[in-house]
N, C-alpha and C positions, 0 to 999 in steps of 0.2 A: 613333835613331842621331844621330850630330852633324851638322851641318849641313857640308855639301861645303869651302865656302868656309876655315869655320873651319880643317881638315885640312890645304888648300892653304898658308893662312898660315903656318904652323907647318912645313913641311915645309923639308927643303936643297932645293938649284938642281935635282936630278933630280926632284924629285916625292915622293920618298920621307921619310917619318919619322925620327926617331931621338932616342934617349936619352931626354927629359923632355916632347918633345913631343907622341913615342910615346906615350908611359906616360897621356900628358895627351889625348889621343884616346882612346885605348882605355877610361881612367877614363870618358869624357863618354860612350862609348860604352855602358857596363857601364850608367852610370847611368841612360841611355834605355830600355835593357834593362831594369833591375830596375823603372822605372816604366811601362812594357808591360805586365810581367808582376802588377805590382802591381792594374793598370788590368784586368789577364786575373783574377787573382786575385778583385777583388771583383762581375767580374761574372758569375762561376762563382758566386761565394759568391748572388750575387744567381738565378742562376737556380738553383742549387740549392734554397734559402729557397721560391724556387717549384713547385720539383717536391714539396718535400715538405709546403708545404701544397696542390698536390693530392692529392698522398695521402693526408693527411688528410679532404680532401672526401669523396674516392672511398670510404674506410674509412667515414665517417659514412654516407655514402650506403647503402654495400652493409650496414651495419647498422640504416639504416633501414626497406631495402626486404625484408630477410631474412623479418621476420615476415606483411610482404604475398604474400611467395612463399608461406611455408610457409601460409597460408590458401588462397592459389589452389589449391596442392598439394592440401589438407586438401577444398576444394570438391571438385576434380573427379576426387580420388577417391570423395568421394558422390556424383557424377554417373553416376560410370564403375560403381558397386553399383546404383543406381538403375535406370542404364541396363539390368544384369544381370537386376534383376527385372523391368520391363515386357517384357524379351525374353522370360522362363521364363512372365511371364500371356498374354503374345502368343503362345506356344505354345500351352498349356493352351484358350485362346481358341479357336484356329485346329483343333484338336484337338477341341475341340466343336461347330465349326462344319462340319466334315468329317462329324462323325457325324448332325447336324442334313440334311446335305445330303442323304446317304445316304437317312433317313428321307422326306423329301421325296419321293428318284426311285421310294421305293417307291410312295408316294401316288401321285405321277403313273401309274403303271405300272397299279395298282388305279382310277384314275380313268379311263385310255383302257379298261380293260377295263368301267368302268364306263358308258360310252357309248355300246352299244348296248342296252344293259338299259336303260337310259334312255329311248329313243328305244320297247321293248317298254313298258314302264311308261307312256308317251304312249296309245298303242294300247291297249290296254288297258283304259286310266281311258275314251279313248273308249266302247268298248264296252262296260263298268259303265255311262256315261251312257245310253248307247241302251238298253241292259236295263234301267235301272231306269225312262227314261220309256217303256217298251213294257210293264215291271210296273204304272208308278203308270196308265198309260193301263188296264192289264188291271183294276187295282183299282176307278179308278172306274166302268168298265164292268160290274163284277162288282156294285158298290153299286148302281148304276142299278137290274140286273136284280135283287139280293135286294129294294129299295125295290117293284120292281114285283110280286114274289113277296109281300111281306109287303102289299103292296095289296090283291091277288087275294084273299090268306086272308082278309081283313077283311072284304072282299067278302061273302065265302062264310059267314063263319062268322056275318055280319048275314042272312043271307036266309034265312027259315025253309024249314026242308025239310020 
């Protein structure tokens, strides 16, 4: 806009404008105006220029990283199949390990029944030991007395009759 003072000078004794003065204000006025806007103008043009080379960044960018997605992508969908099959063997695992168990409590079950036959088998072997040292005992008693029998004959059968 034009500067105050200039306006005052130009004006009649009221204050107010008129004819070529008018015309000559209003002109300075228009003029400040169209250099505002001129001034608006190039720095629209200037932030514009900027927004669209960010978009251009942002464009470069998101076609850079496209092909890193679509990797990640590509990964952890072979994660997510992989993952699929260690569940289906972790099944199948777990499903033999169940049957293994089963096996076991049969064992356990066959082995407390087995513990007092164990304990008879003890007993047992005892008394096999005592009968067989009361047979080796009977046996070499038995030898002593045939030693002493086959003496006697020799005896007898040296002494003429």
């Amino acid at each position: 806009m034009s500067d105050d003072n200039d306006t005052l000078r130009l004006s009649g004794d009221d204050g107010s404008l008129a004819g070529d003065a008018l015309l000559h204000a209003v002109r300075q006025d228009m003029q400040g105006l169209f250099g505002l806007v001129k001034g608006l103008d190039q720095k629209v043009e200037a932030v514009d220029a900027k927004v669209e080379a960010l978009d251009a960044k942002v464009e470069a960018r998101l076609r850079d990283t496209t092909p890193m997605w679509e990797v990640v992508v590509s990964r952890l969908d072979t994660i997510v199949a992989e993952q699929g099959s260690h569940g289906r063997r972790l099944d199948a695992i777990e499903g033999r390990l169940e049957a293994i168990e089963g096996r076991l409590e049969a064992i356990e079950v066959k082995l407390e029944r087995l513990d007092p036959i164990e304990g008879e088998i003890r007993q047992l072997g005892r008394r096999i030991e005592r009968m067989i040292g009361e047979l080796s005992h009977d046996v070499v008693a038995l030898r002593a007395a045939q030693h002493d029998i086959e003496d006697r004959i020799e005896k007898l059968e040296k002494t003429p009759a």
